[in-house]
Steps between C-alpha positions, in 0.01 A plus 500: 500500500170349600301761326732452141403108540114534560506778191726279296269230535181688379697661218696114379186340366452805304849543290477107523231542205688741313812228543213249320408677265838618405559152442246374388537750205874456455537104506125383499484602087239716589472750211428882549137436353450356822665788740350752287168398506495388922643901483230650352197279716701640797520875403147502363334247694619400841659789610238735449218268626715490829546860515183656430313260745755595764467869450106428465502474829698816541276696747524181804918557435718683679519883357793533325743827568636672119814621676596124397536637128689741650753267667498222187559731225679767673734211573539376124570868422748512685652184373466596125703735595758367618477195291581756228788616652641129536440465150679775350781505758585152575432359177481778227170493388303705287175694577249218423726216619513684820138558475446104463772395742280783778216292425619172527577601890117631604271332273341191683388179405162609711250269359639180418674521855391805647133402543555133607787590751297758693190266519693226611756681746277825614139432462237599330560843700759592332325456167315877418876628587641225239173576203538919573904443395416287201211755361785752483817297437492447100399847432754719751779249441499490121415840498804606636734281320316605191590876580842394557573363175358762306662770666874286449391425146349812341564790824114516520165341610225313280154507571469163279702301754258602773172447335625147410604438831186586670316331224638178583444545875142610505426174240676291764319226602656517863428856527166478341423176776627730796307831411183323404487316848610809695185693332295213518629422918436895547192478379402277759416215269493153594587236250260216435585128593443421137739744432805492785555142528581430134689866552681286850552199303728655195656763791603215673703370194664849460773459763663142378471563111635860515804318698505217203523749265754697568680221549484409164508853370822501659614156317500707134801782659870424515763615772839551290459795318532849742588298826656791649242803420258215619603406812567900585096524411458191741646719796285811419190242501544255768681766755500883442170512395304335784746656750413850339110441479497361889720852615224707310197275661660523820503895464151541390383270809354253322335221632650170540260313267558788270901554553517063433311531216699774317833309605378219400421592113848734543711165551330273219743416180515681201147495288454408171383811362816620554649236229257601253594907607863372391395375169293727386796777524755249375726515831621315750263205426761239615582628780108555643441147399809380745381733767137334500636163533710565733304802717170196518781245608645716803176624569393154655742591765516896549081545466468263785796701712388813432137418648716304773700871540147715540329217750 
């Protein structure tokens, strides 16, 4: 109980900014100018400033062991699949609402609260483990759902889904940030002071106005529509999939840093991409946009226990 507490209490401040920002957006007559545009200073500014001066760094960090990918992604397989099963058993889905609903229960919200919770609860250890999932997270992820709704819609496989899909990863500004550092850390370059403490300044913003802005990302989705389909993707998130991901990390002997970190980004709510998955197939948008209110919202609570469970 004493190890939930001291975890709850690093992790409250935290969704206490998304709770601001939620509100802030939702009664403060904030328009979505204003979210939109804090967004896109996060994703193209902050974030990667913080990432690639961590990972510039990268050869004075820990090494970090691949069998992670192994234990992250072999875990979301294995929730796909039976996230599709749910789907088409329990509430009579078809192939790409099953597809959507599979997602819904392994896709992350890993940088608005993936990278801030491991820095604040784990360390700056943990954070090669945390950058090597996010280089590959995008691309396997929405590769696979891709493959699964063109196989239920047409029986077959498009190469035009994949080259879009690693087009948009390899042009991603968090993936670009984490790659360039890597090279630039194993390289055995040292940044500049001219150039690392603006870099340290804007990184330090990262962590509070990601959390603002989900919050008010959040504010623009509504929880009636799909209640049911979206709490079952809740329970996939939030419990199965973490649970699933620690068995496999625990298997591959793992370290702990490693095993936490996995777990960690395993038990974070339902991410965003996974909304905009839903609409551009035309399914099951209502009930993703329940499940990410409501996965962020229990999250404040089962993040911090599932750390509290590993300690």
């Amino acid at each position: 109980m004493a190890t939930f507490a001291q975890q709850f209490q690093i992790a409250a401040p935290l969704f206490a900014l998304v709770l601001i920002g939620y509100l802030l957006s939702r009664w403060g007559r904030w328009s979505t100018d204003v979210s939109a545009a804090l967004s896109k200073f996060v994703f193209a500014v902050a974030l990667p400033a913080l990432l690639f001066r961590l990972m510039s760094g990268l050869a004075a960090l820990p090494p970090v062991d691949p069998r992670l990918l192994l234990a992250y992604f072999g875990g979301c397989v294995l929730v796909f699949m039976l996230g599709r099963g749910v789907a088409r058993y329990a509430f009579r889905l078809d192939g790409v609402g099953q597809s959507v609903f599979a997602l819904g229960g392994i896709f992350s919200n890993n940088v608005l609260l993936g990278v801030p919770l491991a820095r604040s609860a784990l360390g700056e250890a943990a954070m090669p483990a945390v950058a090597l999932v996010l280089v590959f997270n995008t691309l396997l992820l929405w590769t696979l759902v891709t493959v699964s709704v063109e196989w239920a819609r047409h029986g077959e496989l498009s190469l035009k889904g994949f080259r879009t899909t690693a087009r948009s990863v390899l042009t991603n500004p968090i993936v670009a940030s984490i790659m360039a550092g890597s090279l630039f850390g194993l390289a055995g370059g040292r940044l500049p002071a001219l150039i690392d403490e603006p870099l340290r300044l804007v990184g330090d913003a990262a962590t509070p106005l990601a959390l603002f802005v989900l919050g008010m990302g959040l504010s623009e989705y509504g929880v009636r529509q799909g209640w049911r389909e979206g709490i079952a993707i809740t329970v996939l998130k939030l419990v199965v999939q973490p649970f699933v991901v620690w068995v496999l990390a625990r298997l591959l002997r793992l370290s702990p840093v490693e095993t936490q970190a996995v777990v960690l980004l395993a038990s974070l709510a339902v991410g965003v991409n996974v909304y905009l998955m839903s609409r551009e197939f035309r399914s099951m948008e209502g009930a993703v946009a329940t499940s990410m209110v409501l996965s962020t919202v229990l999250a404040a609570v089962t993040t911090p226990l599932v750390l509290a469970l590993m300690s």
